[in-house]
C-alpha positions as CSV (number, residue, x, y, z in Angstrom):
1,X,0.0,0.0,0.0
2,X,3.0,2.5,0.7
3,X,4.8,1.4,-2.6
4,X,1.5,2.4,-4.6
5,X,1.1,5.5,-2.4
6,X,4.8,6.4,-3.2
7,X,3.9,5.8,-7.3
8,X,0.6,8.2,-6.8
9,X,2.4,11.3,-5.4
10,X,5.4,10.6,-7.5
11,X,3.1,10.5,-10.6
12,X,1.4,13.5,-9.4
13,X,4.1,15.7,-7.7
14,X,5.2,18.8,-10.2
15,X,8.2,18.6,-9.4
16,X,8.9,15.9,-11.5
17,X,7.2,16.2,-14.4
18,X,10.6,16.2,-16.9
19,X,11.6,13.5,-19.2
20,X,15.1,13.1,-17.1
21,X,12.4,12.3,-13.8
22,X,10.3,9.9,-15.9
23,X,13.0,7.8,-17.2
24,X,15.2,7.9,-14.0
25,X,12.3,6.9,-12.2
26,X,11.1,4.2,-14.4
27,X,14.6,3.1,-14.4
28,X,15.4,2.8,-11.3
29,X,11.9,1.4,-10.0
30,X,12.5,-1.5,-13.2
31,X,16.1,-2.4,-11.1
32,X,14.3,-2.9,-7.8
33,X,11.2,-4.0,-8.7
34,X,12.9,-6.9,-10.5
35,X,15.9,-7.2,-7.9
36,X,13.3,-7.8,-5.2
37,X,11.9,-10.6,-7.4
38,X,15.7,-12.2,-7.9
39,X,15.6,-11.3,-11.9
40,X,18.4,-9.5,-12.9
41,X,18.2,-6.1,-15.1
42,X,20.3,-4.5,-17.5
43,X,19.3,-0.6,-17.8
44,X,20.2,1.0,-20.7
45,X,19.2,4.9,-20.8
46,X,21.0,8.0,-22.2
47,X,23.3,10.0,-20.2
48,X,22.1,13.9,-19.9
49,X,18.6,13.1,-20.2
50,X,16.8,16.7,-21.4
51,X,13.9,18.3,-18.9
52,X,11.5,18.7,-21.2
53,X,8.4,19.0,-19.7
54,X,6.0,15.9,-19.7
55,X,2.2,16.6,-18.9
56,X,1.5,14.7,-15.7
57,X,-1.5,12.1,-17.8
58,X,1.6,11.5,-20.1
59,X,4.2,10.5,-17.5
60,X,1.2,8.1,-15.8
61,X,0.7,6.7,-18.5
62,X,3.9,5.8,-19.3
63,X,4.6,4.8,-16.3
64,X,1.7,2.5,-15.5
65,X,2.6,0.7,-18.6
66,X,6.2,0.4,-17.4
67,X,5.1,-1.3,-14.3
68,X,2.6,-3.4,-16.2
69,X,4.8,-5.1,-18.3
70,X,6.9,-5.7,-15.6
71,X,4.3,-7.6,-13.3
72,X,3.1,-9.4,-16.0
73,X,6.8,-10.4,-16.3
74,X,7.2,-11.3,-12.9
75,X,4.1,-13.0,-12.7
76,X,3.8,-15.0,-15.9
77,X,7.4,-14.8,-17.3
78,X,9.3,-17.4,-15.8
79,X,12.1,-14.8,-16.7
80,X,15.4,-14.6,-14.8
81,X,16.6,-11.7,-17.0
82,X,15.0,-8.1,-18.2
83,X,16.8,-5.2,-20.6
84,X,15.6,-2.4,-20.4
85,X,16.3,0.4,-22.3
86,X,15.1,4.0,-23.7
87,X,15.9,5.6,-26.7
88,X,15.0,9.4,-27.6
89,X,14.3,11.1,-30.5
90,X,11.0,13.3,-31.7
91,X,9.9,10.4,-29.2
92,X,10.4,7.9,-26.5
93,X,10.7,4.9,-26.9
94,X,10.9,2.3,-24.1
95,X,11.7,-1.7,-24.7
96,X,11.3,-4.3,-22.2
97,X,12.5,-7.5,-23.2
98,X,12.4,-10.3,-20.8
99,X,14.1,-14.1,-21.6
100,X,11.1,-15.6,-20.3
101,X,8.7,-18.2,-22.1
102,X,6.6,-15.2,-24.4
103,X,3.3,-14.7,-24.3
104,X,0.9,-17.5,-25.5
105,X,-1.4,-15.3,-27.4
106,X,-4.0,-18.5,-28.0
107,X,-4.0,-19.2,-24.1
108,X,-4.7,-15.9,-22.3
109,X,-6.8,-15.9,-19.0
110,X,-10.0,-15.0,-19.7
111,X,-10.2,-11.9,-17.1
112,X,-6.6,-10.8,-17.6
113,X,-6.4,-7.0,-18.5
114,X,-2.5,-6.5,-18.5
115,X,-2.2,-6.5,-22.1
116,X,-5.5,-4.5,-22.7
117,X,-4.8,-1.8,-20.1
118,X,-1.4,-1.4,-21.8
119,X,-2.8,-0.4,-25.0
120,X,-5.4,1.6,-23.8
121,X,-3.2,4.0,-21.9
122,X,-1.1,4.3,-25.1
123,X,-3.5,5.2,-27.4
124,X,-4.8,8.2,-24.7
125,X,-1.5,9.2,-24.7
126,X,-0.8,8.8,-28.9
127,X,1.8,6.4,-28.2
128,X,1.7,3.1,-29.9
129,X,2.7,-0.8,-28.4
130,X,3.8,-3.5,-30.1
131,X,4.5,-7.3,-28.4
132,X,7.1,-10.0,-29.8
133,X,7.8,-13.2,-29.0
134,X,11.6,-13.1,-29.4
135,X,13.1,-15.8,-26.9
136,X,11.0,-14.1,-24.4
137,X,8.8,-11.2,-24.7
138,X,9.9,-8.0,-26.2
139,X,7.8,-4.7,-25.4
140,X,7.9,-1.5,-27.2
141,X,6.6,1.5,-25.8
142,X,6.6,5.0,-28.2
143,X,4.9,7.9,-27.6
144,X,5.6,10.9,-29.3
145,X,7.5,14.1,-28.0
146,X,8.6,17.3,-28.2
147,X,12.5,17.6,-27.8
């Protein structure tokens, strides 16, 4: 309950509504998140991150998706290792790529919403998702941006 507390007032706190906070937040919160679950992660972000300013529904968004893909990881993976990594450009673009068993797209639980919440909050953003089964799952996250 304190961990999602945390998350809220992060999300919502002003004071950290550049890109540098998003992606050093998602970042670090991907290394311990996944460390507490014994699955090791390689972080790869750029160095001198620029503080644009990113509209608090934005940096949720992102966000939420970021720790979505890493519970369903976690939770349905089997994965003992996760790269992570953000590239910038006239967007962001976030990949996740576990070297867990993929996603069995014919067998999904009939009241799982992972997937479906993570498209959702990309399209109200204008970002886009795309899924791969590449000896594990790869996620990529791109939303446009201003830079």
């Amino acid at each position: 309950m304190t961990e999602k507390m945390g998350e809220i007032v992060w999300a919502l706190n002003e004071k950290n509504d550049t890109l540098a906070d998003l992606v050093a937040y998602s970042r670090s919160y991907a290394i311990e998140y996944l460390a507490n679950h014994n699955i090791q992660c390689e972080a790869n972000t750029p160095l001198g991150l620029p503080g644009n300013f990113i509209a608090g529904e934005i940096r949720r968004n992102i966000f939420l998706s970021v720790k979505e893909c890493l519970h369903n990881i976690v939770k349905h993976a089997g994965a003992s290792c996760v790269h992570f990594s953000v590239a910038l450009s006239n967007k962001i673009q976030i990949t996740i790529h576990d070297n867990g068993k993929g996603i069995d797209w014919n067998n999904q639980r009939a009241f799982s919403n992972g997937i479906h919440n993570i498209q959702h909050r990309m399209k109200e953003i204008n970002g886009e998702v795309k899924f791969y089964n590449e000896q594990g799952t790869k996620v990529i996250l791109t939303i446009p941006i201003s830079l």
